[in-house]
C-alpha positions in Angstrom: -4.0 68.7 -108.9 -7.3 67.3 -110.3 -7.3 64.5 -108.1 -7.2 66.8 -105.7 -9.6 68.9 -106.6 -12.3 66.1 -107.2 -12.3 65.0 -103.4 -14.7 66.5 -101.2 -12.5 69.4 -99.0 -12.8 67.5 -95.9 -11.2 64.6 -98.0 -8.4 67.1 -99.3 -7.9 68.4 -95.9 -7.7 65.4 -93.6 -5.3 63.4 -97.0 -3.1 66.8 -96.5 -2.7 66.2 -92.9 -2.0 62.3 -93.8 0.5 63.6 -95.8 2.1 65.9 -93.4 2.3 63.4 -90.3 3.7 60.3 -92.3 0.8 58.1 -93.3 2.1 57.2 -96.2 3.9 54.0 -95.7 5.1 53.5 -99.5 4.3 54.3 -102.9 5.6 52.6 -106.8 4.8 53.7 -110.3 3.4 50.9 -111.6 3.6 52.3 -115.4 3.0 55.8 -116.7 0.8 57.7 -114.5 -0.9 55.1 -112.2 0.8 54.5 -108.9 0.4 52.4 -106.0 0.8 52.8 -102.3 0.0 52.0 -98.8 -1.0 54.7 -96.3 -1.9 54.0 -92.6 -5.1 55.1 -91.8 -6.6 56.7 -88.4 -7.4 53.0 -87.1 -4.5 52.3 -88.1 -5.3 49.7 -91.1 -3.2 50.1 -94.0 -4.9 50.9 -96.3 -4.1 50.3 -100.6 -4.5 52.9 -102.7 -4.4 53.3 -106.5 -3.8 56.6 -108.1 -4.8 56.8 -111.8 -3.1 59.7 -113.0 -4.5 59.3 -116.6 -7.9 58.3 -115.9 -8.6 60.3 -112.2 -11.8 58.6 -111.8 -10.4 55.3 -111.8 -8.5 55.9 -108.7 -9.2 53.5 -106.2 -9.2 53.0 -102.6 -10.0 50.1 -99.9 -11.1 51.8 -97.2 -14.9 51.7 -96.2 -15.3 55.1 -97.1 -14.3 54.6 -101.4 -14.2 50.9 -101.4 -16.8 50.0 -104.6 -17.3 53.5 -105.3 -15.7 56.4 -107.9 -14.8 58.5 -105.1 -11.2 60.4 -103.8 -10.7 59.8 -100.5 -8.3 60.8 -98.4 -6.1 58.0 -98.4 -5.4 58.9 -102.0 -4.9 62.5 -101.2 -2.5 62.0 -98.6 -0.4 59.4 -101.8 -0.8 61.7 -103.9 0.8 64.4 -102.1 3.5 62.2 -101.3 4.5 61.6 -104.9 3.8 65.6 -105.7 5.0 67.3 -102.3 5.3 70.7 -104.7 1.6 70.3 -105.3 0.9 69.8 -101.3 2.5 73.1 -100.6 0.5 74.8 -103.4 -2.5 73.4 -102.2 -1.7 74.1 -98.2 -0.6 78.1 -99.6 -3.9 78.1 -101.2 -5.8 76.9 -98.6 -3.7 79.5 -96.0 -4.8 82.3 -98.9 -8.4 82.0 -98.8 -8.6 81.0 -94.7 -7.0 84.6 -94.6 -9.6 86.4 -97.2 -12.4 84.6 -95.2 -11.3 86.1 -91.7 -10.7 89.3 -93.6 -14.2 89.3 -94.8 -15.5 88.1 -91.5 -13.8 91.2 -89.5 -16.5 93.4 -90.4 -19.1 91.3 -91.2 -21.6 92.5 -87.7 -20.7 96.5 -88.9 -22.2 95.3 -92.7 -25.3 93.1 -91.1 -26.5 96.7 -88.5 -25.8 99.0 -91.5 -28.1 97.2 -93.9 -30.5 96.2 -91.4 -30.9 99.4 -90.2 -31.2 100.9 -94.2 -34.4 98.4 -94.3 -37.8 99.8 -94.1 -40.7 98.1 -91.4 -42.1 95.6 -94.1 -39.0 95.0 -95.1 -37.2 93.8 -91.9 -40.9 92.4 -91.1 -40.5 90.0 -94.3 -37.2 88.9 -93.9 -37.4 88.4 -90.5 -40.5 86.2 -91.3 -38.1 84.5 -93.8 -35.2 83.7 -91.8 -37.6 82.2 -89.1 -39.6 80.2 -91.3 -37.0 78.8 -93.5 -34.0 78.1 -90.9 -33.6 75.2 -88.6 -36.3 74.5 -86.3 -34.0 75.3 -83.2 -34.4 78.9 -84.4 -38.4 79.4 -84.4 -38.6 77.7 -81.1 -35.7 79.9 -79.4 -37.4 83.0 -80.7 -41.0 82.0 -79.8 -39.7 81.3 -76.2 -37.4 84.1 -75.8 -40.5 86.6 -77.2 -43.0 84.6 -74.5 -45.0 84.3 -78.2 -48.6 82.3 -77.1 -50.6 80.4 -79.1 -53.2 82.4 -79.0 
């Protein structure tokens, strides 16, 4: 699965789901390791698509999105799960896996954030507090300096 593995994960997602509704029109081995194949894309050009098994970073694509450039999209995902449909369900039970450990590790997550807040000292919570609202989005600052009624005084 290193094709897979060198597209972004919203390209290995979205080629998955390709995969699993049909956009894979049709697909040849041209000669060891380096198919080619057509897969409908979401405005509903086909797209072509060539997988080079051997050399990964030749894969090619002629969409907008790789078109010129050394990049997996998900065009070639979703062909390359069509030709390795074992590899698809590895990659969908892995995906399943760690979607599972993250809402496992989310479930307590507030309980962990109040009991180490609450271990910090004054200057402590003072400095990270300072942090957070100094180094997050801007949003952030501004909410908190209007919610506090902070003047500029």
């Amino acid at each position: 699965m290193r094709l897979v593995n060198l597209a972004s994960s919203d390209s290995a997602w979205r080629g998955y789901e390709y995969y699993k509704n049909g956009k894979v029109l049709s697909y040849e081995l041209v000669e060891e390791g380096i198919y080619t194949g057509k897969v409908k894309g979401s405005d509903n050009a086909i797209y072509n698509v060539t997988l080079n098994l051997n050399k990964v970073r030749n894969t090619a694509c002629d969409c907008p999105f790789a078109n010129g450039r050394r990049v997996v999209c998900k065009h070639a995902v979703a062909l390359y799960f069509a030709i390795f449909p074992d590899d698809a369900k590895t990659y969908k039970t892995q995906i399943d896996k760690e979607q599972a450990e993250y809402e496992a590790w989310e479930e307590g997550l507030p309980d962990r954030v109040e009991a180490y807040v609450r271990k910090l000292s004054k200057k402590e919570l003072q400095d990270q507090l300072l942090d957070v609202l100094f180094t997050a989005e801007d949003w952030v600052l501004d909410r908190y300096i209007r919610h506090h009624d902070i003047d500029d005084e």
